[in-house]
C-alpha positions in Angstrom: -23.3 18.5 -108.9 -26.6 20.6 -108.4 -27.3 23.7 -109.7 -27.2 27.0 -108.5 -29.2 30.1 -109.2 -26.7 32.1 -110.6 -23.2 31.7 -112.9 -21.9 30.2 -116.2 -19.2 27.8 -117.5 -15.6 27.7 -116.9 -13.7 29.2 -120.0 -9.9 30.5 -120.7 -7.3 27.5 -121.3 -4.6 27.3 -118.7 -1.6 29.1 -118.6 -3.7 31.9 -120.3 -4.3 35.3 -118.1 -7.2 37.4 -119.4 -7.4 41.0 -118.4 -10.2 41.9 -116.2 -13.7 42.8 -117.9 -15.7 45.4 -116.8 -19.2 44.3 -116.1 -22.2 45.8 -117.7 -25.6 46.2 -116.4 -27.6 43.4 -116.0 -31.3 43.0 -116.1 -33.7 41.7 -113.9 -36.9 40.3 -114.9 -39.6 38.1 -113.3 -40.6 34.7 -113.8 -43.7 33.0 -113.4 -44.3 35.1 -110.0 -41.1 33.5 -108.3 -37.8 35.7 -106.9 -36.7 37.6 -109.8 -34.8 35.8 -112.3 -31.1 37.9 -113.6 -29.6 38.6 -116.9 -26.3 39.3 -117.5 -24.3 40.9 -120.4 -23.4 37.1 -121.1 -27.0 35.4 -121.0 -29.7 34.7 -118.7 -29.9 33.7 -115.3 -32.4 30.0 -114.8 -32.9 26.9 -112.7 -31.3 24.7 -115.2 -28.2 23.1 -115.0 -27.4 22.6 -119.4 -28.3 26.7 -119.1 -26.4 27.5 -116.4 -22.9 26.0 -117.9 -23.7 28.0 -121.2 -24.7 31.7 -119.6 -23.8 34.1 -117.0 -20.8 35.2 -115.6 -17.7 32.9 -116.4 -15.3 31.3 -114.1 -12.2 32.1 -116.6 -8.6 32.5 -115.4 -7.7 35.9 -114.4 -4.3 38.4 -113.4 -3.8 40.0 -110.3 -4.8 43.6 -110.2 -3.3 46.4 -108.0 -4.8 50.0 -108.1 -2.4 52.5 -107.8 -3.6 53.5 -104.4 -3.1 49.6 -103.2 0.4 49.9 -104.3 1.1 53.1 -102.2 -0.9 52.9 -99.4 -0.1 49.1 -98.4 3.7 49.6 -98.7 3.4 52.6 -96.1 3.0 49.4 -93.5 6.3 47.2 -94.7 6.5 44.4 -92.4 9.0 41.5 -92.7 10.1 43.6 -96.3 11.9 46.5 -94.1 14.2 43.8 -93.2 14.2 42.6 -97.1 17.7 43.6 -98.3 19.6 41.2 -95.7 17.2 38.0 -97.1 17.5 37.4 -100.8 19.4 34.9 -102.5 23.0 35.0 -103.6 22.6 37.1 -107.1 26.1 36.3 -107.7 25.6 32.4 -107.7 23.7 31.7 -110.9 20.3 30.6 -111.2 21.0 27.5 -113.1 23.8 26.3 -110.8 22.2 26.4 -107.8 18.4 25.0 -109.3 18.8 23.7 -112.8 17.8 25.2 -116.2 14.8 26.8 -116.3 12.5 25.3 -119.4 12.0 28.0 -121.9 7.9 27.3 -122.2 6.3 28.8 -119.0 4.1 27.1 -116.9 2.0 29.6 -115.5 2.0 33.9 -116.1 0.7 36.4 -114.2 0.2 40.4 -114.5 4.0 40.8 -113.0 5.7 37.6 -113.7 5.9 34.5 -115.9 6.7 31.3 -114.0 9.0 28.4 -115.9 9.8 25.0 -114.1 13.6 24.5 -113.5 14.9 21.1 -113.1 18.3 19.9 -111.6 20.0 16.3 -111.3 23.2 14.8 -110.9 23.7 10.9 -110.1 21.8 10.4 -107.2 19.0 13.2 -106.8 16.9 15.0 -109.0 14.8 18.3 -107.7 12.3 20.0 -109.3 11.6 23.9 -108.6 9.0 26.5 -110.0 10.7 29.8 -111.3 8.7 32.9 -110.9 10.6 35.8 -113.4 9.3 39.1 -112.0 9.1 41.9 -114.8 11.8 44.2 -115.4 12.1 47.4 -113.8 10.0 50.1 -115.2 11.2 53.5 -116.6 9.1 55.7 -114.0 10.8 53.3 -110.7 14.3 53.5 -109.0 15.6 50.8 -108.7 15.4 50.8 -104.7 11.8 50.9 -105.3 11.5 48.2 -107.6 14.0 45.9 -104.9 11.6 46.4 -102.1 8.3 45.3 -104.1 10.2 41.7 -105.1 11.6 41.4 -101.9 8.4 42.5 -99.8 6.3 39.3 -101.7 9.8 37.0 -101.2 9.6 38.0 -97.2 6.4 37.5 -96.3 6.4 34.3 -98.8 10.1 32.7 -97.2 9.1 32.7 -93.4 5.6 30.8 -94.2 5.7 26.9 -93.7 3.0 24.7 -93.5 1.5 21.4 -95.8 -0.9 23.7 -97.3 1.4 26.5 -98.4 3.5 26.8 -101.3 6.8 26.7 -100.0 9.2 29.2 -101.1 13.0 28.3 -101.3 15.1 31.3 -102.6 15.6 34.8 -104.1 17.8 35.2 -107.0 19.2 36.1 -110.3 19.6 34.6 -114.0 22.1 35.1 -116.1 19.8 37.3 -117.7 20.0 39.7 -114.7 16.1 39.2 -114.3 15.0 38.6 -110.5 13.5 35.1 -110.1 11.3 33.5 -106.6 12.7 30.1 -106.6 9.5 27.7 -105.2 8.4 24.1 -104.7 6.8 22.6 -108.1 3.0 21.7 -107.7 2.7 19.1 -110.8 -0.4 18.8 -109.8 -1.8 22.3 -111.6 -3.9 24.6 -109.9 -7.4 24.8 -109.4 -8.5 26.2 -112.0 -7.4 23.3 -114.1 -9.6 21.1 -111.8 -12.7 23.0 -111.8 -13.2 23.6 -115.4 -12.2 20.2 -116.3 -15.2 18.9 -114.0 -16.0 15.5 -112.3 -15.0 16.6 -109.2 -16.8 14.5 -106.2 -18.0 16.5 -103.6 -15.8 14.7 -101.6 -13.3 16.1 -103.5 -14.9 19.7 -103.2 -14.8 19.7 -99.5 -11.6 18.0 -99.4 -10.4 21.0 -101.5 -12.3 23.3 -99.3 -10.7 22.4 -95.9 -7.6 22.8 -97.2 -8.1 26.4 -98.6 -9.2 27.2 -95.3 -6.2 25.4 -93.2 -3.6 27.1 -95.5 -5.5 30.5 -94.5 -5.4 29.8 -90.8 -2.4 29.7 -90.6 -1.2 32.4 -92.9 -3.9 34.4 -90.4 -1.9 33.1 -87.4 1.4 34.5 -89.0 -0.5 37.7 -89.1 -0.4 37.5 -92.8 -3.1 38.4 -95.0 -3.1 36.7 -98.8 -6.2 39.1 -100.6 -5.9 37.3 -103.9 -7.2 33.7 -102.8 -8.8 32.4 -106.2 -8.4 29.0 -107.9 -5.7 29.7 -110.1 -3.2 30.4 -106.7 -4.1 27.3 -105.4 -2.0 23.9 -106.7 -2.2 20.5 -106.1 1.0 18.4 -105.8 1.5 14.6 -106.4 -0.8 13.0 -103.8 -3.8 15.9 -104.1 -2.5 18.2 -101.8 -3.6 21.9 -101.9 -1.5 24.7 -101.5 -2.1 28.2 -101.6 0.5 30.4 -103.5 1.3 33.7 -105.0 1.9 36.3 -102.6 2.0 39.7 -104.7 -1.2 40.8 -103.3 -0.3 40.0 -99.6 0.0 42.4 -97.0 1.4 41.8 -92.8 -1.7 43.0 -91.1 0.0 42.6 -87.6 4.0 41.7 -86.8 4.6 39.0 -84.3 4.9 41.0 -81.2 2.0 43.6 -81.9 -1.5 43.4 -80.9 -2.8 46.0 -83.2 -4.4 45.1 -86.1 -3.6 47.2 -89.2 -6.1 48.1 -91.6 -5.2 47.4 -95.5 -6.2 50.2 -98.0 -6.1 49.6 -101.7 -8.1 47.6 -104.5 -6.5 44.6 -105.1 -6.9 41.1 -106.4 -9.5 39.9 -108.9 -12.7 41.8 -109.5 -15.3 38.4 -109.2 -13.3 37.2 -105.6 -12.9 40.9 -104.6 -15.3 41.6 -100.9 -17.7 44.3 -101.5 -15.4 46.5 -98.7 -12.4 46.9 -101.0 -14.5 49.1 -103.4 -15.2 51.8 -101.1 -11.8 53.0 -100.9 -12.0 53.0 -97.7 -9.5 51.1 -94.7 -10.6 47.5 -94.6 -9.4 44.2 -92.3 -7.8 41.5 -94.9 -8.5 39.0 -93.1 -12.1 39.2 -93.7 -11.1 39.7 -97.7 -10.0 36.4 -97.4 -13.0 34.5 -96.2 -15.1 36.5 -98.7 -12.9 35.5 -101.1 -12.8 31.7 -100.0 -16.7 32.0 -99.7 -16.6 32.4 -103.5 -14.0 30.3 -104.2 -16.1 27.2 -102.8 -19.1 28.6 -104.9 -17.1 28.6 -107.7 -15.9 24.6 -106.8 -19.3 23.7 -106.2 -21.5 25.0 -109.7 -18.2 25.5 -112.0 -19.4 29.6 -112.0 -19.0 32.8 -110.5 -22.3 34.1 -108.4 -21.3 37.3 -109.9 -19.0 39.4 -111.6 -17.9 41.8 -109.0 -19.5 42.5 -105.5 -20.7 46.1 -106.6 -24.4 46.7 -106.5 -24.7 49.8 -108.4 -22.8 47.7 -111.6 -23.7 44.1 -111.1 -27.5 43.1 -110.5 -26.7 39.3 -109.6 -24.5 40.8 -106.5 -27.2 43.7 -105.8 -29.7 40.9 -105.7 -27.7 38.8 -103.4 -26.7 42.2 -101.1 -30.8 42.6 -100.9 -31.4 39.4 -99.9 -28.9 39.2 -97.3 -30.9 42.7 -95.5 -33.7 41.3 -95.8 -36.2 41.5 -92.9 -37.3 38.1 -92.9 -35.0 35.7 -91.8 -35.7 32.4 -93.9 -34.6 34.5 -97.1 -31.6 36.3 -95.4 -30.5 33.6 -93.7 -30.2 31.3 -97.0 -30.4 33.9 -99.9 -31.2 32.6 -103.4 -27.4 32.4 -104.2 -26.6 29.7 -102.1 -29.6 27.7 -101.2 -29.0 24.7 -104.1 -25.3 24.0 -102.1 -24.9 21.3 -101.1 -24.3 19.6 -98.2 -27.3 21.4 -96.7 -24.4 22.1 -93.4 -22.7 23.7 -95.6 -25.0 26.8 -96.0 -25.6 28.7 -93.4 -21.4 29.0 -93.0 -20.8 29.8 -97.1 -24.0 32.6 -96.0 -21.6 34.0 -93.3 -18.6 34.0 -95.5 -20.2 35.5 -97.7 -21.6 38.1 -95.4 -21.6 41.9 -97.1 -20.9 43.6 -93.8 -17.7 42.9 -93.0 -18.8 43.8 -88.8 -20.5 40.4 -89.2 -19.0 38.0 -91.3 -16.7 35.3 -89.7 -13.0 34.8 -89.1 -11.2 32.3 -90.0 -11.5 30.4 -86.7 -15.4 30.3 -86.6 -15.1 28.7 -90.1 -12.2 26.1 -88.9 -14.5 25.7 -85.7 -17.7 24.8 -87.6 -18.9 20.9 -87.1 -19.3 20.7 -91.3 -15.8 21.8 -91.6 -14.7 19.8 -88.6 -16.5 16.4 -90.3 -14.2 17.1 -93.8 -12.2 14.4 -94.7 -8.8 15.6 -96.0 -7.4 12.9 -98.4 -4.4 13.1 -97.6 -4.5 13.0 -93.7 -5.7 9.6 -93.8 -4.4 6.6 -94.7 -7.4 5.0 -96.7 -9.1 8.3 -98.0 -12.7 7.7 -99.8 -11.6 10.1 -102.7 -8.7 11.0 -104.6 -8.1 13.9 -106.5 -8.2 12.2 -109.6 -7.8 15.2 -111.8 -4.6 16.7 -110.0 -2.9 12.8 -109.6 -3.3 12.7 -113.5 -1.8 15.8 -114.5 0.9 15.2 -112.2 1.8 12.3 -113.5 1.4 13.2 -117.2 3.6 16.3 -116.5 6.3 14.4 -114.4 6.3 11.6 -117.1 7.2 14.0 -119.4 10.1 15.6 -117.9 11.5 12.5 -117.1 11.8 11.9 -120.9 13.3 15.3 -120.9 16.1 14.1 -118.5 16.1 10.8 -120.3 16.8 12.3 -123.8 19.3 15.0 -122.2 21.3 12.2 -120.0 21.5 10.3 -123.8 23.0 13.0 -125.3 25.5 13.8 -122.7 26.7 10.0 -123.1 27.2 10.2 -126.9 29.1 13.3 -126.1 31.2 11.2 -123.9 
């Protein structure tokens, strides 16, 4: 892959949150009379590929963060959750009966939740689910209150189906008396995984891409806004398939028979994916969040870095210098500012530039990006039948991981019979 003009290397191992940073004041400096080169807290800022993947900011796996106003304000507007305690699972009916016994090492954890992988057989059919554990109820929340935030995620999440969404299958209890999302597995890891391991094709890339963007068409058609769309939320299956995932941060913009749009209010998501909007504090759409937010995500796919650390001009100059670029008066540098101009393909561009628009008034919707002829020319793997790329990375963890549970069931099926 070519370089870009901002960024650094992937770090964090999977499966291992960090808590969000707060950026320090970069430096800009010039270089040999060309744009200004920028240094971060975490090195400098350069043409070069080796130097690029050592400095700047770092693409490293991060938890979901909710101000205090987000959770407030955006439960003001419930949506499907006012209908929430008619929908959940069975509590009474334990976990393990109806999916299988949960593994005690977790696959994935989040700021609210830790997510195990349960898997059930009998004689003729094995299934495999993903357990999200929510947190236990804190000492300052009823218990009604702590109710309607899991069952506000597991409504919007249940009524969503579609080949790029993580499907999700029930709501309920372990023996433990801990509430747990019952989902589809994605063997396949998330993207995260993917991009820091590297070697992705760019056929790959904007395989990847289209799919991010199909999954958040239709979420958008279901009047459903995700506003935490980053690489570690999306996960492959088997055959390379993308799906987006974890709805915590989601919010019902518009209910089925309403033609109003409501406005989202609240910080919320991960600072390097967050749109410059959120931090105002003022009412934003969340649909356009999550094209910023895809915008970066496809940077991120492309280099293996962040273009910056958060969208904030006064705190982060590689953002400020992008925000200046993009207002400037002449055309050929705000149409294709610094940031973006080494992506590649070259069609590609000038819709990442309007993605990635700061003003919100003017940066597409999800159907001008579904409607754009790059977009339109995308191969998707796994919509043909002799695709010119495979996901190479996601097919091999997949099978590594299924490989080893089967000689989990294996070993467990073994013992049962000397026990017989």
């Amino acid at each position: 892959m070519s370089a870009g003009t901002s960024g650094g290397k992937i770090t964090g191992g999977p499966g291992k949150p960090q808590p969000e940073s707060t950026p320090t004041s970069p430096v800009v400096s010039t270089r040999n009379g060309k744009p200004a080169s920028v240094h971060s807290d975490s090195g400098s800022h350069k043409f070069n590929l080796k130097d690029l993947l050592a400095n700047g900011p770092k693409l490293a796996r991060r938890s979901s963060q909710k101000s205090a106003s987000s959770r407030k304000s955006d439960s003001d507007f419930e949506g499907p959750a006012g209908v929430a305690k008619s929908t959940a699972g069975d509590s009474a009916t334990s976990l393990s009966k109806k999916y299988g016994v949960c593994q005690k090492v977790a696959i994935g954890k989040g700021a609210t939740s830790v997510v195990r992988l349960a898997h059930k057989w009998d004689r003729t059919e094995e299934k495999l689910y993903a357990v999200k554990e929510f947190r236990k109820r804190r000492k300052n929340e009823t218990e009604k209150q702590y109710i309607k935030k899991l069952t506000a995620e597991f409504c919007i999440s249940s009524t969503l189906h579609h080949p790029n969404i993580v499907e999700t299958v029930d709501l309920v209890q372990d023996e433990g008396q801990h509430w747990c999302e019952v989902m589809e597995f994605c063997p396949g890891g998330d993207l995260y995984a993917a991009i820091k391991k590297g070697g992705m094709s760019e056929s790959e890339v904007e395989c990847c891409f289209k799919q991010i963007l199909n999954g958040v068409g239709y979420l958008h058609s279901q009047g459903v806004a995700h506003r935490d769309i980053k690489p570690e939320n999306l996960f492959f299956d088997t055959k390379g398939q993308l799906k987006i995932g974890d709805y915590g941060a989601s919010t019902v913009y518009r209910l089925p028979w309403e033609a109003t749009i409501h406005m989202s209010t609240g910080l919320c998501g991960s600072e390097p994916y967050i749109a410059p909007e959120q931090f105002l504090g003022k009412p934003y759409d969340a649909r356009l969040v999550d094209i910023w937010a895809c915008g970066v995500v496809y940077y991120c796919l492309h280099f293996q870095e962040l273009p910056w650390r958060a969208a904030q001009p006064q705190t982060d100059t590689l953002y400020a210098a992008y925000a200046t670029a993009c207002a400037n008066s002449n055309t050929s540098i705000s149409a294709c500012p610094p940031t973006i101009n080494n992506l590649s393909p070259r069609a590609c561009r000038p819709l990442i530039r309007k993605m990635l628009e700061p003003d919100p008034n003017h940066r597409a919707c999800i159907e001008d990006c579904l409607a754009h002829s790059w977009i339109k020319s995308i191969e998707v793997c796994h919509d043909v039948p002799n695709p010119h790329h495979v996901h190479s990375s996601a097919r091999a963890l997949a099978h590594s991981q299924l490989r080893d549970i089967e000689r989990v069931r294996s070993v467990s099926f073994n013992y049962l019979g000397d026990r017989n």
